[in-house]
C-alpha positions in Angstrom: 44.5 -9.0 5.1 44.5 -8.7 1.5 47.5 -7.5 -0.9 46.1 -4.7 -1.2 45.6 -3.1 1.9 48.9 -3.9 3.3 50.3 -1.6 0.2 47.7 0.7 0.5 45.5 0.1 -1.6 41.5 -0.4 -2.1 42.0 -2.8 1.3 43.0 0.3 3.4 39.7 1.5 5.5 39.6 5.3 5.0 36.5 7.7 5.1 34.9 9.8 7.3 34.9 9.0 11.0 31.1 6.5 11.8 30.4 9.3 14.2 30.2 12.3 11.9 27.2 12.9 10.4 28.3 14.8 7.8 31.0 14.6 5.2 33.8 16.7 4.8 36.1 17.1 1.5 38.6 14.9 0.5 36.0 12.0 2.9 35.6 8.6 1.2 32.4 7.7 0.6 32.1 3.7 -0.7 35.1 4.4 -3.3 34.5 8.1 -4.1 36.3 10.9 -3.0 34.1 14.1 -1.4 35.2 16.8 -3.8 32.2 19.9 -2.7 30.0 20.2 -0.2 27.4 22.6 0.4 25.8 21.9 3.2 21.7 20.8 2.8 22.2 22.2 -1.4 25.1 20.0 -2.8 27.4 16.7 -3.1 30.0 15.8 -5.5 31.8 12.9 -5.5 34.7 11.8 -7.6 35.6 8.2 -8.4 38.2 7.0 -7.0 38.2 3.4 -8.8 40.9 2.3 -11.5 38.9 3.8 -14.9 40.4 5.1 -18.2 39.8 8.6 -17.1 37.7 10.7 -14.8 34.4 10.3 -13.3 32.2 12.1 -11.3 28.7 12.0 -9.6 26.6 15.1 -7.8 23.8 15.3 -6.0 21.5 18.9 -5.9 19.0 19.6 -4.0 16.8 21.7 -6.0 14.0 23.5 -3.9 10.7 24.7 -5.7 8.3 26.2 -3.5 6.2 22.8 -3.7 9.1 20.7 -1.8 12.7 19.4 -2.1 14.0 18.0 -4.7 17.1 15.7 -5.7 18.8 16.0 -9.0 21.3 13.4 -9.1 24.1 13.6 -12.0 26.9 12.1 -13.7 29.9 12.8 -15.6 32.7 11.5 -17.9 35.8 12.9 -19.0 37.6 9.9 -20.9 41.5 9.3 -20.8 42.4 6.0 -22.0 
């Protein structure tokens, strides 16, 4: 066991349970946190790394009549 996860840090195994196939908020997903889900339409994530601010990344699925769609985004809000 590393440092750490026996302080509770990056170590500790958290997420969403391996036999949901969906997420939920507040999930982790790989080191983000679920923020909004919308079922089939919408995922935003927020970072949960060490950063000198705020970061976040969203996925939408955009539907013309032709097909789906993904429009995957970013954003920064810095705090250093």
């Amino acid at each position: 066991m590393t440092a750490p996860a026996w302080i509770g840090g990056v170590g500790v195994p958290r997420g969403q349970p391996a036999w949901r196939d969906s997420c939920r908020v507040n999930d982790i997903i790989d080191g983000w946190n679920v923020v909004e889900v919308e079922r089939g339409r919408l995922l935003r994530l927020e970072a949960e790394m060490r950063r000198p601010g705020r970061a976040w990344l969203q996925f939408e699925v955009l539907a013309p009549q032709s097909g789906a769609w993904l429009h995957p985004a970013q954003s920064w809000e810095w705090g250093g």
